[in-house]
N, C-alpha and C positions, 0 to 999 in steps of 0.2 A: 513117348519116345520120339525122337526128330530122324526123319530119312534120310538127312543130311548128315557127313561125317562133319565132326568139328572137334575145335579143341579142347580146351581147358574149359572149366566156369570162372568166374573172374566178378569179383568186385570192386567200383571204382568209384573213391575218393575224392569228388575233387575240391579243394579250398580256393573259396573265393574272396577276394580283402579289401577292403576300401576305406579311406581314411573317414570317408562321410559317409549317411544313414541318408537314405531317402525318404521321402514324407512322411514313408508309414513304417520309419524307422528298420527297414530292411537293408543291407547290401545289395540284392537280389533275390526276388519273387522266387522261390522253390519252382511254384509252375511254369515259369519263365525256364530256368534250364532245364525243367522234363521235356517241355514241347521244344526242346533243341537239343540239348548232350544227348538226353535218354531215347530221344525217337530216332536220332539218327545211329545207336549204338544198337536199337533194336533194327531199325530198318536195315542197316546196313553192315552189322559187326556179328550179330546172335546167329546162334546157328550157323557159323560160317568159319569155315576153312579160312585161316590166316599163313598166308606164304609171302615169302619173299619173291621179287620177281626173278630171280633166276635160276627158281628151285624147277628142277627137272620134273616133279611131281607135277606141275603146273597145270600140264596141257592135259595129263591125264586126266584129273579133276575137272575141267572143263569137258573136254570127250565125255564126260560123264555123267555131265548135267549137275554136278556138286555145286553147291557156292562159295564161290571164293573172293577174297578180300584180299587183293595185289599190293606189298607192301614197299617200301623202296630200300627196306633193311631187313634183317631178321626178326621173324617176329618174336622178340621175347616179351618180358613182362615190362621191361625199363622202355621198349622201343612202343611198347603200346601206351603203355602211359603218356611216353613223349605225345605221342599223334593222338590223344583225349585232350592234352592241353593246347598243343597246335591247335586244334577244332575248334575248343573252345574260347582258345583267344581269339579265331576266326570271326566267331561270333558273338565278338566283342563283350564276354563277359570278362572282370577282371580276375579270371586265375594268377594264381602264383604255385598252386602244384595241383599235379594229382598221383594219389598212392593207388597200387594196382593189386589186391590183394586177389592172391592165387587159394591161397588154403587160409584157415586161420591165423596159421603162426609165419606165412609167407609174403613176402609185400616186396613191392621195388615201388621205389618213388621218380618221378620228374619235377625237379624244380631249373630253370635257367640261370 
């Protein structure tokens, strides 16, 4: 059980595309995006309170030692999505989406 209040559990999708294979016939190394999407989605997403910044709940959750992840939208499943491919184009892998599955049969996507 985590101390921390938080939200939903969430799976996340992301496609990565490239017209060409590199040496070893990859688009991109699997271990290459754990040691960047997945570390920073543990480091800084898991276990954490996702608010928007101008949700009144805000301060209270800080006052209160919770963690929380300050969004600049609401956080739904489409605006999380968005900001997993934000990140990931930050870090210059080539996405073109990612699906943000909530339940089984639940999913929002981001593609630009």
């Amino acid at each position: 059980m985590c101390r921390h209040l938080h939200g939903h559990n969430a799976r996340a999708v992301i496609v990565l595309e490239s017209a060409r294979l590199d040496a070893l016939g990859m688009v991109v190394d699997f271990n290459d995006v754990k040691s960047s999407i997945k570390s920073w989605l543990d480091r800084d997403i898991d276990h954490t309170m996702l608010l928007y910044r101008d949700d009144p709940f805000l301060e209270v959750m800080r006052a209160h030692g919770e963690r929380v992840y300050v969004m600049d939208c609401n956080p739904t499943a489409e605006n999380i999505a968005r900001m997993i491919y934000n990140y990931a184009q930050e870090q210059h892998f080539p996405v073109v989406e990612v699906v943000l599955w909530e339940t089984d049969s639940s999913s929002a996507s981001y593609r630009p």
